[in-house]
N, C-alpha and C positions, 0 to 999 in steps of 0.2 A: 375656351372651347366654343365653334360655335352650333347654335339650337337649332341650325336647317341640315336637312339631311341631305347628305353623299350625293345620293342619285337624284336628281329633279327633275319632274317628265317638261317635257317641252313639246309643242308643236313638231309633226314629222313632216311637214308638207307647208308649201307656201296657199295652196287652196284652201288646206286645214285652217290655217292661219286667218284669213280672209272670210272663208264662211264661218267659224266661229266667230270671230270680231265683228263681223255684218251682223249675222245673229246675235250679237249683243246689242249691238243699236238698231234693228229692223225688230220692231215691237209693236205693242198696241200702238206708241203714238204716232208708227206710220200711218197704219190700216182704218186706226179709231180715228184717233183725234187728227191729222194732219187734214183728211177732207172738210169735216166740217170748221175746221180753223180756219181754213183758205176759205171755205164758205161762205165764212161771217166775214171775210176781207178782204172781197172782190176777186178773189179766184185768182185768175193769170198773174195781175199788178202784185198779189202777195209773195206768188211762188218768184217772180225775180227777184225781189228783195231778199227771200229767203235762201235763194241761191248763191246769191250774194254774200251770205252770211256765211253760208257754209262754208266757200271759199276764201275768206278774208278773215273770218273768227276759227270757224270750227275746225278745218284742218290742223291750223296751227295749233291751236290745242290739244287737239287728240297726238298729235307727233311731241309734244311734250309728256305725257303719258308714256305714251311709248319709250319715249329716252331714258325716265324715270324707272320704269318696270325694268327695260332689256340690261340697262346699266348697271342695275344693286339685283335684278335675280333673284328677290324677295316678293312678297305679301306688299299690299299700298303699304301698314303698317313699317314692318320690316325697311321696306325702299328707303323711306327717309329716314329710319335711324339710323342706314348704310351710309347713305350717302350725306350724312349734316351729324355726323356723330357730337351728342354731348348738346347738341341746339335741340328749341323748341317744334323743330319743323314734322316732328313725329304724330303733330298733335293733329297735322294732315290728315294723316293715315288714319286716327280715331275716329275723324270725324267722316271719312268714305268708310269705315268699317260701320260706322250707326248707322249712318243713311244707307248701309246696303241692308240694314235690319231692318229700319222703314219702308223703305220701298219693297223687298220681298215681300213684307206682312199683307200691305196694302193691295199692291199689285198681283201678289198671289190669287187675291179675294176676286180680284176684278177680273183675273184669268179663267178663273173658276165658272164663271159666270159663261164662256165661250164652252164651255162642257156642257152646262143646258141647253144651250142653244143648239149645240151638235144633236143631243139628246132629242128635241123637239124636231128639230128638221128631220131627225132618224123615224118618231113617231108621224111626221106631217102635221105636228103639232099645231101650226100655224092656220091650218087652213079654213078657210070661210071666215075668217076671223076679221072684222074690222078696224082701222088705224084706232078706236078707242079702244077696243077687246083686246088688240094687242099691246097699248101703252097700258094697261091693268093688267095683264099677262107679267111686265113687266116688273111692275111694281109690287105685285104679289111675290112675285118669287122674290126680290131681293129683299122683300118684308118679311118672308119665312124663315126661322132661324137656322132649320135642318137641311134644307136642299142646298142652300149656299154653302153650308158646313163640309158637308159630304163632297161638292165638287170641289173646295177650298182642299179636302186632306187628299183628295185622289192627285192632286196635279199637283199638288208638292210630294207628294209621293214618287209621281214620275221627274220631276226634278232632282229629286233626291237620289234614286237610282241612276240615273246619269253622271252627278256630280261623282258618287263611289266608286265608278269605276273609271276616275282620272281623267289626267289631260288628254291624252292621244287615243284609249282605248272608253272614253266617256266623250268630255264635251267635242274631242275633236272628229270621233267616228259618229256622231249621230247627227249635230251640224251640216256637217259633208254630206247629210240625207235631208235632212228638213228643209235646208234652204234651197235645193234645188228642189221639194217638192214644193214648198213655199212659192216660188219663182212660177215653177208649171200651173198650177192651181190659179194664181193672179192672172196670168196670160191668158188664163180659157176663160175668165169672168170677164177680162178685158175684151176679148173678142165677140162674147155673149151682148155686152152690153153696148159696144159702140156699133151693132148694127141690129141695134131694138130703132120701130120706128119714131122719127124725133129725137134722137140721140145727138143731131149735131149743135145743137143749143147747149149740152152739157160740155162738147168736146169744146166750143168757142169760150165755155168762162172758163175752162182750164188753161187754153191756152191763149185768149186773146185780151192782154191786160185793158181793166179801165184805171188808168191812175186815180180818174177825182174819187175812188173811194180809199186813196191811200190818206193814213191821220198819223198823230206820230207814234198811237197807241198798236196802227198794223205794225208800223216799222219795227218796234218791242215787240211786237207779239210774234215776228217772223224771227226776231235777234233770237228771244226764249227759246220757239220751235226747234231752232239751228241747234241750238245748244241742249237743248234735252233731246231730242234726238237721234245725236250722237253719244248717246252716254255719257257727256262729260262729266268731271266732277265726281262722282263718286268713288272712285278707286277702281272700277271693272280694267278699263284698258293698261291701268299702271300695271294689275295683277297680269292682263293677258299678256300685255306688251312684255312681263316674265319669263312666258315660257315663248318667246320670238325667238329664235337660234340667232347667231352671232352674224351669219352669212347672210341673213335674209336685209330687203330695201327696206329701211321701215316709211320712205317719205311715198311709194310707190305702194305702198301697204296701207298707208293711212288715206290717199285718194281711191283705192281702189274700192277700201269698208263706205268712204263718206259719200262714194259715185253710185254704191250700190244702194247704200240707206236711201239716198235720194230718189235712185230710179225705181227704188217700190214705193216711195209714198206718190211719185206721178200714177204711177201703175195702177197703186191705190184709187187715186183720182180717177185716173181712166174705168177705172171699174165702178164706180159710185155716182158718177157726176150725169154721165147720158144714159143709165138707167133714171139718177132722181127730175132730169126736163124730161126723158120720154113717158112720166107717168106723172107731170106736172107737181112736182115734191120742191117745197123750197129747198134751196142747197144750203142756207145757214141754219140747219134742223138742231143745231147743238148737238150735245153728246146723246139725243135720243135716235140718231141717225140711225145707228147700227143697231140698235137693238129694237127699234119701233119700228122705225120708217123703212129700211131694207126689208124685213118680213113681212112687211106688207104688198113693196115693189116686187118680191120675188113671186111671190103666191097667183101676182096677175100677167106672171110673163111666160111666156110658153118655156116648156123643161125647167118651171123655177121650183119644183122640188130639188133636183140634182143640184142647183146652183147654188139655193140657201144649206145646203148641205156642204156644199165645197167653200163658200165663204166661212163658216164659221167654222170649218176644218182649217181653214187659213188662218183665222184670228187665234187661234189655239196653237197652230205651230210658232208662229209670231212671236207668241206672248211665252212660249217657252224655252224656246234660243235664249229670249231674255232672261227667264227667272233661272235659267243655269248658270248665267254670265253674275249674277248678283250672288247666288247663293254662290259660286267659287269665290268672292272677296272675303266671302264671313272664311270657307272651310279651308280657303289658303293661310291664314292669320292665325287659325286653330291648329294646323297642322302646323305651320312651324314657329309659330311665337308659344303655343303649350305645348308642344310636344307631342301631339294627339297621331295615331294612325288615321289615314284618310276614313276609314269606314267612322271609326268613334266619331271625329270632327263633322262629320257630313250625319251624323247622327245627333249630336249636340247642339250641330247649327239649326237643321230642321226643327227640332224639337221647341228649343229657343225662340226662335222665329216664330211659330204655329201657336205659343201665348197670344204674341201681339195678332197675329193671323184671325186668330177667333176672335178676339176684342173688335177689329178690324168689319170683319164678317157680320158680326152681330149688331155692328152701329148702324145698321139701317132696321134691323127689326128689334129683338128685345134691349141691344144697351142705345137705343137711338134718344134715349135723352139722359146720358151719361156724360156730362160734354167736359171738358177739360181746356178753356180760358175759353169758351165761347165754341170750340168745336169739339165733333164728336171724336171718338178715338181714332177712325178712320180717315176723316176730315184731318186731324192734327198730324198723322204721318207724313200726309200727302203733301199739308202745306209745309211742315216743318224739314220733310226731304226737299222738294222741289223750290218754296225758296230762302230756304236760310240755309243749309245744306251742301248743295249740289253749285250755286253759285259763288259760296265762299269755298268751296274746295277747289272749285274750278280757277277762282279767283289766286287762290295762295299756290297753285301749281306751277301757273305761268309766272308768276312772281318767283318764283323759286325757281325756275330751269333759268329764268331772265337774267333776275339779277344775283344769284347764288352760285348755285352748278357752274353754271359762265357760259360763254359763248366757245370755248376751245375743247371744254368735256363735250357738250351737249353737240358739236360740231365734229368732235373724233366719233361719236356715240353713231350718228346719221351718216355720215359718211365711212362707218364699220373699217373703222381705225385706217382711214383714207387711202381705200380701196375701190369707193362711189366718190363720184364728183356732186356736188352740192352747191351748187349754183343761187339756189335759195333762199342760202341759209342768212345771207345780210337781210332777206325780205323776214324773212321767219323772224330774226329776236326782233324788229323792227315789230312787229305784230305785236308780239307776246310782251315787249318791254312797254308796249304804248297801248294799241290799239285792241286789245284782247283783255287787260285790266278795265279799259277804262266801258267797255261795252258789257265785262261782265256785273261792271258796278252799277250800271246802269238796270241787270236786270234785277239785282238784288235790290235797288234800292224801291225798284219799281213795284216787285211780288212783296216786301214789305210794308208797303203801304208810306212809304217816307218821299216818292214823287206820286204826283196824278200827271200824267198826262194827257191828253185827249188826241 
């Protein structure tokens, strides 16, 4: 008898589809980190490489995902015990169901932190305040035990309400909101900033590459980018690529989520880069960008209360498309590998989650010298999601559609039992059998610490 139930909600719309999926992969690490990545690596010359990436790795990856999910119509879990019955290949699925506990706990913490900031911009918190009063602003609050706490359980909160109430009437009716207010919010800060005066010195390193700053450490750091990203690896899009209906394009579905991730982190860019030359701000500011350096650009630009308002309204819808996309891998796997009704499951998983959350929360101020092989608890999710994790799941995936599934399922699957024409598909295992192992090994071997290269 089997343990999934009868009725399985599934996406009702091909936008549903897309804006949920985009919102899985349009996260902090468009908004946050993608600017100052490109920052620290020449800007323009970064983003072609990393576009590069996305088309040559990241698609084809993520359309293995999808073949995976849409094909077994299970949990990551579940997919591979459908589809490799009696094989080891289940252990996939364990390991994007831990990493989506890792990364929620973690990433939740870091979410939380865009609710003070909304908080602050609400008060005018920011103002008169100097680049040093603000990086102590900073650092105080993630020193506090209580204020990170509190926006750490509100916004899993709101996660959590979402995830309960399902595929189409949860992730897929508020998505189809967020992302298009997501999208509007970017464009008025894009507009704001590329006609502050001195803005086109920002608009030229975004767009006008210098290669002599390419090493071979950008060209891995643009590979990674690509690939975290778009979600790979963790089990999200296997689980979303689940509830994709039978009739939908998935190869026309998989460019459309990887065109749109992409065109918010330029957007991104465009919103960060000629504000940080019109107020002379180095652009490789590292991760203090967004929470130092912006608070202080905004405070000196005319209408920058409204704006520091609306960016860190943006980094909050961002980072919550995403932690709905991560918590449905734990409460899909709950729901039908235990048997649980969505509301328990999604009650279970939160709860569960929100251990490691507060451990998470608290390794910057009271468990900040609690360390576990040398990192804190928050530290150890982050590296143990991102790279031993998410590069070997990503790793044994494509190996698995490559050289397992085969070339004739995974070809009925994309071509929706050859009805689409698939033209691609000799490029595609061509990828995933050669070129998509051997780049993901490269990043594994590389966040491991087992290559250096400069």
């Amino acid at each position: 008898m089997s343990n999934i139930p009868s009725e399985r909600d599934s996406f009702g719309s091909r936008f549903g589809v897309i804006a949920a999926t985009a919102g899985s992969a349009i996260g902090l690490g468009n908004i946050w980190r993608f600017p100052y990545v490109a920052g620290e690596n020449g800007g323009a010359a970064f983003l072609i490489i990393y576009l590069g990436f996305v088309l040559l790795i990241g698609i084809p990856v993520m359309l293995s995902e999808f073949t995976i999910g849409r094909s077994a119509q299970r949990n990551v879990f579940g997919s591979f015990r459908k589809l490799a019955p009696g094989r080891p290949w289940y252990l996939i699925g364990i390991m994007g169901v831990v990493a989506a506990f890792m990364i929620l706990a973690f990433y939740t913490a870091v979410a939380g932190w865009t609710l003070e900031y909304i908080f602050q911009s609400i008060i005018n918190g920011f103002e008169g305040l100097s680049s040093g009063q603000l990086n102590d602003m900073y650092f105080s609050f993630i020193g506090s035990p209580w204020r990170p706490l509190l926006w750490f359980f509100v916004f899993m909160s709101f996660t959590a309400l979402i995830i309960m109430s399902g595929v189409q009437k949860g992730i897929e009716k508020y998505t189809k909101i967020l992302m298009p207010v997501l999208l509007l919010l970017l464009i008025v800060l894009v507009v704001r900033a590329v006609t502050l005066p001195g803005a086109s010195g920002g608009i030229s390193f975004l767009f006008k590459p210098d290669f002599s700053k390419i090493t071979t450490s950008t060209i891995l750091e643009a590979l990674g980018q690509a690939f975290f990203s778009l979600s790979i690896g963790m089990g999200t899009l296997v689980t979303y690529g689940s509830y994709i209906q039978k009739k939908d394009n998935l190869g026309s579905t998989a460019v459309s989520v990887a065109f749109a991730d992409t065109f918010i982190a330029i957007l991104a860019g465009l919103a960060i880069f000629p504000a940080v030359f019109a107020f002379n701000i180095e652009p490789g500011s590292g991760e203090g960008l967004v929470y130092i350096t912006l608070p202080n650009i905004f405070q000196q630009m005319p209408g920058g209360y409204f704006f520091s308002l609306m960016f860190f309204i943006l980094l909050g819808v961002a980072a919550l498309t995403s932690t709905i996309s991560v918590l449905e891998v734990i409460v899909a796997f709950f729901v039908e590998e235990l048997r649980l009704g969505r509301k328990a499951a999604t009650l279970l998983a939160t709860s569960s989650v929100s251990i490691l959350g507060v451990m998470c929360v608290l390794s910057t101020s009271s468990m900040a010298d609690v360390k576990l092989f040398g990192f804190t608890v928050f530290g150890l999710m982050n590296f143990t999601s991102a790279n031993i994790l998410l590069p070997l799941g990503g790793f044994f995936i494509v190996i698995f559609v490559a050289w397992y599934y085969g070339r004739e399922k995974a070809g009925n699957e994309l071509s929706n039992g050859g009805k689409l024409k698939t033209r691609y598909l000799p490029f595609y295992m061509f990828v995933i059998k050669y070129m998509a192992p051997l780049a993901i090994a490269f990043i594994f071997l590389q966040g491991v610490g087992l290559i250096k290269l400069s």
